[in-house]
VMD Tcl script that draws the C-alpha trace (Angstrom):
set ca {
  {3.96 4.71 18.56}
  {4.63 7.71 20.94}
  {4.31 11.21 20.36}
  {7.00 13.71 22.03}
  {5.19 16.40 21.69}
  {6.08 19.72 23.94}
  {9.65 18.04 24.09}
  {12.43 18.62 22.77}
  {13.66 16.05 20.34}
  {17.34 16.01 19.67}
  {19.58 13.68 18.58}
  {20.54 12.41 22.06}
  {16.92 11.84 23.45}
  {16.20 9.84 20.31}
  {19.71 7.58 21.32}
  {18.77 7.82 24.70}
  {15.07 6.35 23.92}
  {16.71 3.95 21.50}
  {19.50 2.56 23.99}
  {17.06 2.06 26.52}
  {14.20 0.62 23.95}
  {16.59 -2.03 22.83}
  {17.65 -2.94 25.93}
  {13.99 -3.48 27.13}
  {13.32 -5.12 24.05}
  {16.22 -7.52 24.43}
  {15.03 -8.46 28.14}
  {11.74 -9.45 27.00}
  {12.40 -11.41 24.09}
  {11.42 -9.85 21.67}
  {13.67 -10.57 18.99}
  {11.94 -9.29 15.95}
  {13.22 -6.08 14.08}
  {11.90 -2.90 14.85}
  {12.90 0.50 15.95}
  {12.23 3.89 14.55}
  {12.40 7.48 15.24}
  {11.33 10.02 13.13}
  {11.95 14.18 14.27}
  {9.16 16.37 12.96}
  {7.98 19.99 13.74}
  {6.53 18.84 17.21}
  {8.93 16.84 18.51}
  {9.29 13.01 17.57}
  {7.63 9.78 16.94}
  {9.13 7.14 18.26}
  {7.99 3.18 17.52}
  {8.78 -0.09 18.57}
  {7.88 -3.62 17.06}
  {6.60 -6.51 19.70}
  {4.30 -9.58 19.66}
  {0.78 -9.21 18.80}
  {0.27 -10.40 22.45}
  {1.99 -7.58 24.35}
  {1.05 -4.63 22.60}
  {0.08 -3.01 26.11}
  {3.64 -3.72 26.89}
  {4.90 -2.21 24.35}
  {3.27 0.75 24.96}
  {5.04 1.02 28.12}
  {8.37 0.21 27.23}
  {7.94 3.08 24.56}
  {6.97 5.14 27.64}
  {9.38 4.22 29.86}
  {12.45 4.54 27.72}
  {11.12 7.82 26.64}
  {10.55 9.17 30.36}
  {13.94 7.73 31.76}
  {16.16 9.34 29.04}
  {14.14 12.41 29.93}
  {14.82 12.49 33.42}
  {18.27 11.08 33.09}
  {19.10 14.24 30.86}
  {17.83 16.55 33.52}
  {16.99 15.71 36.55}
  {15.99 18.46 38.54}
  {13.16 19.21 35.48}
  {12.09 16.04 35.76}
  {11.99 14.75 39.15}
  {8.37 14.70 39.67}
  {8.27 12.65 37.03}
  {7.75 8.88 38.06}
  {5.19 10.13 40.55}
  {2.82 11.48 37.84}
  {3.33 8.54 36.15}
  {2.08 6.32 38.65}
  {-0.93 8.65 39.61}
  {-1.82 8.93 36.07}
  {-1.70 4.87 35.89}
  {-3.70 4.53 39.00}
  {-6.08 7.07 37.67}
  {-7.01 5.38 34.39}
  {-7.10 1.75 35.64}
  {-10.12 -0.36 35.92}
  {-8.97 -2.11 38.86}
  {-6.59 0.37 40.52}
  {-5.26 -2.81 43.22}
  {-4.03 -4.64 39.73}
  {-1.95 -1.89 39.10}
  {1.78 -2.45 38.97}
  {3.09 1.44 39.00}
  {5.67 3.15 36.95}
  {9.26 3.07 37.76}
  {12.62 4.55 36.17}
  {14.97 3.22 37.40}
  {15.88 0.37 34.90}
  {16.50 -2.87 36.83}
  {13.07 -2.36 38.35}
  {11.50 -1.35 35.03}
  {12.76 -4.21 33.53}
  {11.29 -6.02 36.52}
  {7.91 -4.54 36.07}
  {7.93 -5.04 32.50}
  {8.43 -8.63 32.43}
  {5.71 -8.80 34.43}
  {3.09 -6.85 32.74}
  {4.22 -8.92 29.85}
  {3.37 -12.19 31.68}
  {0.29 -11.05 32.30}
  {-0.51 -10.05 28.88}
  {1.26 -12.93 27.08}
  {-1.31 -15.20 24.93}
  {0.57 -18.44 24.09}
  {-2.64 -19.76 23.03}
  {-3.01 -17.15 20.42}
  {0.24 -17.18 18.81}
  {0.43 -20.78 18.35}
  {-2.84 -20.21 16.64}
  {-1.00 -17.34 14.24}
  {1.80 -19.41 13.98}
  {0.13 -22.46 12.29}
  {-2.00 -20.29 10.19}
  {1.43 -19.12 9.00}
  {2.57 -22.28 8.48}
  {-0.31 -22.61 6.39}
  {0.00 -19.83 4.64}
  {-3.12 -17.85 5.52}
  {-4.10 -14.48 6.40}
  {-5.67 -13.49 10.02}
  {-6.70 -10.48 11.01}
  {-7.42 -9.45 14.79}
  {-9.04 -6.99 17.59}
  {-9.86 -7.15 21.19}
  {-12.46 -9.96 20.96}
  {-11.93 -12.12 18.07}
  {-9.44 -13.82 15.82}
  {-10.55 -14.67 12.10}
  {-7.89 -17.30 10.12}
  {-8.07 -17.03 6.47}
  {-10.45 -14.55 4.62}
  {-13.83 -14.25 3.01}
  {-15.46 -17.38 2.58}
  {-12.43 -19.15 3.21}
  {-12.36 -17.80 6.92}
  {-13.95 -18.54 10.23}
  {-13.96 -16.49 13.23}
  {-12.76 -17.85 17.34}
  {-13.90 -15.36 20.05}
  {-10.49 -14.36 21.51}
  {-12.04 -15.45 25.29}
  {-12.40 -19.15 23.98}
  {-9.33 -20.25 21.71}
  {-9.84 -24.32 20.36}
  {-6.25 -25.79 20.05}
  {-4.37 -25.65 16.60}
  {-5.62 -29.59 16.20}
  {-9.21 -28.26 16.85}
  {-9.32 -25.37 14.16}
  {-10.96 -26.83 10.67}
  {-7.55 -26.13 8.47}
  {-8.96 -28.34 5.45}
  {-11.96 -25.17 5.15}
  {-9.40 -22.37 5.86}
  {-7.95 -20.33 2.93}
  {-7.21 -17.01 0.96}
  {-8.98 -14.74 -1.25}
  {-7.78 -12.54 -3.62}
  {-6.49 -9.13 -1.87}
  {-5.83 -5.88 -2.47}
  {-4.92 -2.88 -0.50}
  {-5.55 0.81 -2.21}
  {-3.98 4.12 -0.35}
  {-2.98 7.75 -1.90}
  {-3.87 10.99 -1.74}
  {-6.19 11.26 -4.10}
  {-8.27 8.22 -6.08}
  {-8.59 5.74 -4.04}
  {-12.07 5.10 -3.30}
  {-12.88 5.24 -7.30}
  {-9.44 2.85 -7.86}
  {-11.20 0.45 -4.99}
  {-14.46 0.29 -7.08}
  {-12.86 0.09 -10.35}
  {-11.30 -2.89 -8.77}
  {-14.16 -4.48 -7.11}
  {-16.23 -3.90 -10.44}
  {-13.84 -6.10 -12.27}
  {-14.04 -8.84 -9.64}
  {-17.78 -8.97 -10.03}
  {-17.20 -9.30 -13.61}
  {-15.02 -12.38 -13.18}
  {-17.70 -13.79 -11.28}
  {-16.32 -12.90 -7.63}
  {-18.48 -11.46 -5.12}
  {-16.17 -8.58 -3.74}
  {-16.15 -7.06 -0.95}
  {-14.42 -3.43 -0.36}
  {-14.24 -0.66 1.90}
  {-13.84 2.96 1.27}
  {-14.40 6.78 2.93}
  {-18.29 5.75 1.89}
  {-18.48 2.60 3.95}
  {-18.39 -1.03 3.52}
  {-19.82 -3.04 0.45}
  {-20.48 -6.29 -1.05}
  {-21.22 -6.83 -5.12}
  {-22.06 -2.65 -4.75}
  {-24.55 -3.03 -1.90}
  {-23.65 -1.43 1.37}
  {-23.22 -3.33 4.16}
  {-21.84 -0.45 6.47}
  {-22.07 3.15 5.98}
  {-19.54 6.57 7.20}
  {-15.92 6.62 6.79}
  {-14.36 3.05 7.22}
  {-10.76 3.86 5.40}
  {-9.23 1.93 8.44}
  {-8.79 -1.19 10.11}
  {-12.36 -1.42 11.37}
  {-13.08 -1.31 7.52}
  {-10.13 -3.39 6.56}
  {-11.59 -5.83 9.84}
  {-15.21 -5.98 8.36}
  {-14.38 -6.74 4.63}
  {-12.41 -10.06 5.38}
  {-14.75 -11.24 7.48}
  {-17.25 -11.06 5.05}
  {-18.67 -14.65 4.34}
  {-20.07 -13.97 1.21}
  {-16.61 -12.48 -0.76}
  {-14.81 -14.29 -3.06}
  {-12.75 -10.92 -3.03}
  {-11.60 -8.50 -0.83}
  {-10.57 -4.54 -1.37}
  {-9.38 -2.53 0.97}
  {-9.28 1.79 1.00}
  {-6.65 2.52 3.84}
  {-5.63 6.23 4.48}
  {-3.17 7.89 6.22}
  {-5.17 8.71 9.14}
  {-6.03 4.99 9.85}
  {-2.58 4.01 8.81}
  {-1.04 6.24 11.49}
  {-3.47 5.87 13.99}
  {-4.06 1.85 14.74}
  {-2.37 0.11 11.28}
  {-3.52 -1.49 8.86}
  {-5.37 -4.41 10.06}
  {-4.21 -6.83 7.75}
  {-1.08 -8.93 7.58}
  {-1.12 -9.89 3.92}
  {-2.50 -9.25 0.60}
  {-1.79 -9.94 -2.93}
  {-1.76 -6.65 -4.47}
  {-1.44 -3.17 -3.32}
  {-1.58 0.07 -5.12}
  {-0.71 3.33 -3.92}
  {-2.03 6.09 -6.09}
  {-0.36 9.19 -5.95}
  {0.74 11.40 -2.85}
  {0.21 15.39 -2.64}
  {0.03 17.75 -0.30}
  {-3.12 16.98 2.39}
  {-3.07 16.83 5.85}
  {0.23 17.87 7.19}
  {0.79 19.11 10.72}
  {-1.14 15.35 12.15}
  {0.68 12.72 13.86}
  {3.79 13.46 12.68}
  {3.65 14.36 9.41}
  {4.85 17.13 7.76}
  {6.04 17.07 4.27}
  {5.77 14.59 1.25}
  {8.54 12.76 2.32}
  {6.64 11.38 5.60}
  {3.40 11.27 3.57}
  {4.97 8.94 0.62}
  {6.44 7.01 3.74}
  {3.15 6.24 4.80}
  {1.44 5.18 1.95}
  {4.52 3.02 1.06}
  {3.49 0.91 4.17}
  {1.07 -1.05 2.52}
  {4.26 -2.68 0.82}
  {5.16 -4.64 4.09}
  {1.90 -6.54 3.73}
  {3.15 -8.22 0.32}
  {4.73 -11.51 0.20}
  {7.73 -12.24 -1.85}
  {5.59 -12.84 -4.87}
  {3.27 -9.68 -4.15}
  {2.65 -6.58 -7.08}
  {3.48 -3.22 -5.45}
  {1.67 -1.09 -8.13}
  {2.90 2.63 -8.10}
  {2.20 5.84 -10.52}
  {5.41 6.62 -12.16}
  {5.05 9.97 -12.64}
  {4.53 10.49 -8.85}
  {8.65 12.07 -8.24}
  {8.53 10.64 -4.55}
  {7.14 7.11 -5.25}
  {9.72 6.74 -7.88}
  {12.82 8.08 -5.84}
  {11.50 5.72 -2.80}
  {11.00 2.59 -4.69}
  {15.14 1.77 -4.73}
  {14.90 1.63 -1.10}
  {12.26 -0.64 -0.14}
  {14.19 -3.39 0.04}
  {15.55 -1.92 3.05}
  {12.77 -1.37 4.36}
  {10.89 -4.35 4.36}
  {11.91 -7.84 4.74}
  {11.73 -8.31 0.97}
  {11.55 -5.92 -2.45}
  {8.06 -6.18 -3.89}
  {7.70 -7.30 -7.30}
  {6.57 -3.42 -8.96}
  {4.26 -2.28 -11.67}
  {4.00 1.37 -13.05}
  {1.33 3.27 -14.72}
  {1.26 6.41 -16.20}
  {-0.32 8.29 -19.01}
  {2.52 7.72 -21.19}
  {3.06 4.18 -21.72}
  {6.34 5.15 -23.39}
  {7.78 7.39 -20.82}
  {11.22 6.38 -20.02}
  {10.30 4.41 -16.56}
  {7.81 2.27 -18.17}
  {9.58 1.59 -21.15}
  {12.99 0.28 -19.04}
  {10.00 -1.51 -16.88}
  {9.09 -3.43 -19.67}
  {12.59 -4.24 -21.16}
  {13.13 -6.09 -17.52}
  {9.79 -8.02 -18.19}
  {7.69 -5.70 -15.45}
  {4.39 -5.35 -15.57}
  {3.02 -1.91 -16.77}
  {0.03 -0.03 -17.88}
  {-0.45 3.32 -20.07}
  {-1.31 5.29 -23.10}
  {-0.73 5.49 -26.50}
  {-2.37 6.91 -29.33}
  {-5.48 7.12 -27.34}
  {-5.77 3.82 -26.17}
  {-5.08 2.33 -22.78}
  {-2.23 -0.67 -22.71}
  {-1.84 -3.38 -20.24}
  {1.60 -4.52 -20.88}
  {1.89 -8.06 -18.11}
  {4.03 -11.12 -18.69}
  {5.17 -10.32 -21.86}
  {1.82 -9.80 -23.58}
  {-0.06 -6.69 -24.21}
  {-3.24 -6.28 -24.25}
  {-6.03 -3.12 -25.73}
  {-7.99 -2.07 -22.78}
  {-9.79 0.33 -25.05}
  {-10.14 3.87 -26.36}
  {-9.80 6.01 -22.80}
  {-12.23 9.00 -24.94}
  {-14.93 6.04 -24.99}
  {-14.49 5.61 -21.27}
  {-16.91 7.62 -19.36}
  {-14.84 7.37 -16.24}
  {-12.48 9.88 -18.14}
  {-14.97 12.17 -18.97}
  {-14.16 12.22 -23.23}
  {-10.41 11.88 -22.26}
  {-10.59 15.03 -19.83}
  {-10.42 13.63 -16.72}
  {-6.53 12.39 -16.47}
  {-6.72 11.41 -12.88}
  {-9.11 9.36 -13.52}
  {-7.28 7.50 -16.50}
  {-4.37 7.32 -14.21}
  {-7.32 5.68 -11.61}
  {-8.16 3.42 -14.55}
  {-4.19 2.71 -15.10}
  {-3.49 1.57 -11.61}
  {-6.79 -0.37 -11.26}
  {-6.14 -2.60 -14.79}
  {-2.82 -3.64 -13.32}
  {-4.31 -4.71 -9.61}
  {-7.61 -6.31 -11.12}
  {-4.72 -8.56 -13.75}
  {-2.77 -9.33 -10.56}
  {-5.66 -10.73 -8.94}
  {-6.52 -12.72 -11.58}
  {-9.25 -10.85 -13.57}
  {-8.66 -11.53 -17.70}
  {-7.98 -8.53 -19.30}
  {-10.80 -8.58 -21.79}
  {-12.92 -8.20 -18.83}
  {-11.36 -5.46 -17.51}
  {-11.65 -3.87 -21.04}
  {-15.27 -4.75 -20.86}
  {-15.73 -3.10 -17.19}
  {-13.88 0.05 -18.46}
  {-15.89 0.79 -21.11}
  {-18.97 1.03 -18.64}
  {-17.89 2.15 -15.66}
  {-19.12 5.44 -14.71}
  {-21.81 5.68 -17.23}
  {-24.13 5.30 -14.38}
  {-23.85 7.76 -11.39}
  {-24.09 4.49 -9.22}
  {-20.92 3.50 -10.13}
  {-18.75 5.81 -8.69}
  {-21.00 7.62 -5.82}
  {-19.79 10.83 -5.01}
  {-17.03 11.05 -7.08}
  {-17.10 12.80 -10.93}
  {-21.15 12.29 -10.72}
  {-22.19 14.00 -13.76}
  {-25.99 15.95 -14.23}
  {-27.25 18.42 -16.12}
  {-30.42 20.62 -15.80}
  {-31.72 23.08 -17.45}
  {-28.88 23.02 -19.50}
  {-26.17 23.24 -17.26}
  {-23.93 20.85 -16.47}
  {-23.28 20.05 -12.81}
  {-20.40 17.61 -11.62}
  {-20.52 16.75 -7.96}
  {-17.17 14.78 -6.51}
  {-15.59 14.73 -3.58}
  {-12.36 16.80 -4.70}
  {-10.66 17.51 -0.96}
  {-7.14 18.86 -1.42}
  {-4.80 20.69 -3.68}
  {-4.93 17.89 -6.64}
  {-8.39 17.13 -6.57}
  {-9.72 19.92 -7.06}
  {-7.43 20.93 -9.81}
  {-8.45 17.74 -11.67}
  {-11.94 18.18 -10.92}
  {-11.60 22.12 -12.26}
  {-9.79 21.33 -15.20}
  {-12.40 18.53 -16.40}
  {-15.09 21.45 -15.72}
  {-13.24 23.61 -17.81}
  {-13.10 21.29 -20.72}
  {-17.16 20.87 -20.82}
  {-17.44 25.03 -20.45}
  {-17.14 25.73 -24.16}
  {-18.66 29.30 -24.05}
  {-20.67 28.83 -21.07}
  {-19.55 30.37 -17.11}
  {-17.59 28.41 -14.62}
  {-18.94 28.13 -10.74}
  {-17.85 26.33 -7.98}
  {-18.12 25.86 -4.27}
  {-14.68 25.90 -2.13}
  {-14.48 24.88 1.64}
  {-12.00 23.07 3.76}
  {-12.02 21.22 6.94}
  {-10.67 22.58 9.81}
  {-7.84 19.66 10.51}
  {-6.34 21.51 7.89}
  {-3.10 24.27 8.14}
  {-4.05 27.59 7.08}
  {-1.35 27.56 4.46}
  {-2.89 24.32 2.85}
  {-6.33 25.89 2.79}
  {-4.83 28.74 1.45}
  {-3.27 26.99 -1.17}
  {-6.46 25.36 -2.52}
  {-7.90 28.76 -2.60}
  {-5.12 29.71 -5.09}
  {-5.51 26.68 -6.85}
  {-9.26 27.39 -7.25}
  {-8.38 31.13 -8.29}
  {-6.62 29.91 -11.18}
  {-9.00 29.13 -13.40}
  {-11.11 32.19 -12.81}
  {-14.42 30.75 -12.21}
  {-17.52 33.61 -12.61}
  {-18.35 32.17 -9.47}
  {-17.23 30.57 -6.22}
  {-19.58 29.92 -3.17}
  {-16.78 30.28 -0.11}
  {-19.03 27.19 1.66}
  {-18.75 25.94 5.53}
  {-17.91 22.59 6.05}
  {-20.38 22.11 8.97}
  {-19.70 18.41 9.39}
  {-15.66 18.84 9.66}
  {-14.80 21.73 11.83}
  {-12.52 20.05 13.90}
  {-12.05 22.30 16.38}
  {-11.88 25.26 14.23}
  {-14.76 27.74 15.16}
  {-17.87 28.14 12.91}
  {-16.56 31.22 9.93}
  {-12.91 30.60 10.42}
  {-12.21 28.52 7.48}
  {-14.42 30.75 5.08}
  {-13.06 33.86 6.46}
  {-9.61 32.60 5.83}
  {-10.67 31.21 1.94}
  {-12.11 34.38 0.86}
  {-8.96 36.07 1.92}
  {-7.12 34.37 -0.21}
  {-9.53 34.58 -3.01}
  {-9.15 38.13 -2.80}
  {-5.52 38.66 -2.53}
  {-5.42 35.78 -5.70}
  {-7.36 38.74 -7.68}
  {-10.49 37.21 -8.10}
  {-13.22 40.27 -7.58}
  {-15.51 40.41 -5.02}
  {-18.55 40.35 -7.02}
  {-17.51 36.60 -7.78}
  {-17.99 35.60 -4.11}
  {-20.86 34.87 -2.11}
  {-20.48 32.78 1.43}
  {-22.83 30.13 2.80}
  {-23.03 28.00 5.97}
  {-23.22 24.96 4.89}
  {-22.85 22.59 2.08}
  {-26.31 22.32 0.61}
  {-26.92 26.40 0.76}
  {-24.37 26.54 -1.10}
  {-25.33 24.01 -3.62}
  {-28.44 25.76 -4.21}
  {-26.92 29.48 -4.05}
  {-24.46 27.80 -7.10}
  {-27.68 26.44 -8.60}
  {-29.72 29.41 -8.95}
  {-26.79 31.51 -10.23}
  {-26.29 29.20 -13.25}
  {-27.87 29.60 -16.46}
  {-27.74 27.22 -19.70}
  {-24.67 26.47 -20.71}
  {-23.16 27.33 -17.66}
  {-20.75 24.50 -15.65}
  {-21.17 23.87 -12.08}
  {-17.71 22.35 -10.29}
  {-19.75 20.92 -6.97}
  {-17.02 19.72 -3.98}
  {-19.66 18.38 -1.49}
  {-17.68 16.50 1.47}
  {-20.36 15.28 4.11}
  {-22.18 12.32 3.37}
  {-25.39 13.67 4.90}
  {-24.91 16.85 2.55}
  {-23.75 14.36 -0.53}
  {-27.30 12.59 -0.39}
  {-29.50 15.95 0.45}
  {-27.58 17.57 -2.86}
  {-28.53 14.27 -4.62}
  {-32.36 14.47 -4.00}
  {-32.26 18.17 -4.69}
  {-30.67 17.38 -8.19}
  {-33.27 14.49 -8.87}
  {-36.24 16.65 -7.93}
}
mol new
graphics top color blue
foreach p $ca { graphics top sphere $p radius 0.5 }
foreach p [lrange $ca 0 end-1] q [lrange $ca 1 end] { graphics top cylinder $p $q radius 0.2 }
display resetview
């Protein structure tokens, strides 16, 4: 994918790159489909499909078409154009005498891209992918090694070294059961619920999330591995009988997903969060790319989606078109009569809500008692309603894999009882009397479900809470949080740093800009305090509170997540 940015982006650059994409395309061989353009605030982002072995390549047909339209629209602006391109390749190259430079003019473009793509071109490799295809079995791939088939069922062939297709052990080779989680909010506790019921079934499962990677709920990797490094790690886990995988937008965006299959996929919900990066700025785009993880389902795959999500259900008509086959779908909601599930159902779909107080997994025709949500802690006495929608989603992915439903019952009415369970996210403590929840609440949604399950354990007692941001954010989402926050009039809220995600924003910007909006939302001044980081103001919220008091605690860093954790168990 290429980024215009700085340029202008009109309709006829986007033909222009297009015509002259296609063309390239066409020269090369590459004969799958694959072009798109999408216009945002910046400019546009333009993407092209090729082989696995000539993804350089592609990068410089996406390049070249882009610069050539450019230049061919106005020369005189342009002009100096080709020659930057060819000191900047010279520049970056290991081996500047290797380098074959940049030209625009398109015969000899098309020259100099066959070549490149010659030299890139691993016949070795995609015979490889295309018997494991034949086979039926998953790969996944990176610079150095190729792995065919997953978990235990997969072995690994250093990239430098590939055996012949006769040489590769097929008869050992195979699948496990995969998912793929994504959304804006709930993922990570969706993943676990998930993983939790494959360890009930007797599967060790393996799953990534923002908290690292794990096997059977020991960590094998820790930090932030939502992408295909994560995705990379859990199928080549040896030991899994089961694989999970968190993927966000960021990672999604950035290098994919990593995998080319999986059995299940659920996407959550999508809200506002992050707009203004890599091309994304409204809930359109952002629906877009959580709806990705659809092209990784075969015919016979469950595309599990929240129903009362507006975009996900206006989208779902048109994936057909946009993959190379519709999905089979499930819904979940909190209604399990709503209109959309109901209809589901009458078709024979697969779908999972609640009535009279008790969550339903309706799935080939039989339904089946999941439990009394109240009696789950995971929903907090019934308050938590993301997190019943978490427990929705999950029950339908965990079936699809192949988990009974009794023992999903069974892990439901458990999980989260221990803060173990769901680290980080609707941890629950009290001392001296007050109630503390720590979770990892992040954008607009979050931290209106994590507020409104604070409010329903208040009873008479105050409200305090911490608010921060980081600095990847626009002003007008942070400002929107603080709104958000102001809304339920908390006696307290510590305006908090973020000192592990500035992002480029300087040090007081992002508090300076909350408390602003705090203000003009009405709340007094007496009812803010600022700190500099995330544990200060932990412990400024901490000695503030009294018994019966509730404590709302958003704490975002990992490093500050396990310092507030020891502080709370002292």
């Amino acid at each position: 994918m290429l980024e215009t940015e700085g340029v202008e982006a009109d309709a006829a650059l986007i033909e222009g790159w297009r015509a002259r994409a296609a063309r390239a395309r066409a020269a090369l061989g590459w004969t799958m489909p694959g072009l798109a353009a999408r216009r945002h605030g910046g400019g546009a982002s333009l993407a092209l499909a090729a082989p696995v072995d000539q993804l350089y390549t592609a990068t410089e047909v996406n390049e070249w078409a882009l610069c050539a339209t450019l230049r061919a629209r106005d020369p005189a602006r342009w002009s100096q154009l080709e020659q930057a391109l060819a000191a900047d390749a010279l520049e970056s190259a290991a081996d500047p005498a290797a380098v074959v430079a940049p030209v625009l003019e398109e015969q000899a473009a098309l020259a100099r891209l066959e070549l490149l793509a010659s030299r890139e071109a691993r016949p070795d490799l995609m015979r490889l992918l295309a018997a494991a295809a034949a086979r039926s079995l998953p790969h996944v791939l990176d610079e150095t090694l190729l792995t065919l088939g997953a978990g235990m069922g997969g072995r690994d062939f250093e990239l430098g070294a590939l055996p012949e297709a006769a040489a590769v052990p097929w008869s050992v080779l195979h699948d496990i059961p995969t998912a793929v989680v994504t959304g804006s909010n709930g993922k990570t506790t969706s993943v676990r619920l998930v993983a939790a019921c494959g360890e009930a079934f007797g599967w060790p499962s393996a799953y990534c999330c923002t908290d690292g990677v794990f096997l059977g709920g020991r960590s094998l990797a820790g930090g932030d591995y939502s992408g295909p490094l994560g995705a990379r790690l859990v199928i080549r886990e040896r030991r899994a009988r089961c694989a999970i995988v968190e993927t966000a937008r960021g990672g999604i965006l950035r290098r994919g997903i990593a995998l080319n299959h999986a059995h299940a996929a659920l996407v959550t919900n999508v809200s506002p969060d992050h707009f203004g990066e890599y091309g994304i700025d409204d809930l359109d785009g952002l629906a877009d790319v959580k709806l990705s993880v659809a092209g990784l389902l075969d015919p016979g795959g469950l595309l599990v989606l929240n129903a009362e999500d507006e975009r996900l259900v206006a989208k779902a008509e048109d994936l057909a078109r946009r993959f190379r086959s519709a999905p089979r779908l499930a819904w979940f909601a909190l209604d399990a009569d709503g209109a959309l599930l109901s209809r589901h159902r009458e078709r024979g779909g697969a779908t999972c809500g609640v009535r009279a107080g008790r969550l339903l997994l309706d799935r080939g025709g039989a339904q089946h008692d999941l439990g009394s949500v109240s009696d789950m802690p995971l929903s907090v006495g019934g308050s938590a309603r993301y997190n019943i929608a978490n427990l929705a989603g999950a029950a339908l992915v965990a079936a699809e894999l192949g988990v009974p439903p009794a023992l999903i019952a069974s892990v439901f009415a458990r999980f989260g009882a221990s803060a173990g369970d769901n680290f980080g996210r609707m941890m629950r403590f009290e001392r001296d009397g007050v109630r503390i929840l720590v979770d990892y609440a992040h954008n607009i949604e979050g931290l209106r479900g994590l507020l409104e399950v604070a409010e329903h354990l208040r009873g008479s007692g105050r409200l305090g809470t911490l608010l921060g941001h980081a600095g990847n954010r626009q002003d007008a989402e942070i400002e929107a949080l603080a709104r958000v926050a102001a809304g339920f009039h908390p006696a307290l809220i510590v305006v908090k740093e973020n000192e592990a995600h500035l992002r480029g924003r300087p040090p007081g910007e992002i508090p300076r800009i909350i408390r602003a909006a705090l203000l003009r939302a009405g709340l007094p001044e007496s009812a803010l305090t600022v700190r500099m980081s995330e544990l200060e103001a932990v412990r400024c919220a901490l000695e503030w509170a009294r018994p019966g008091d509730v404590l709302a605690l958003p704490v975002h860093s990992a490093a500050a997540r396990a310092a507030v954790l020891e502080l709370l168990a002292q």
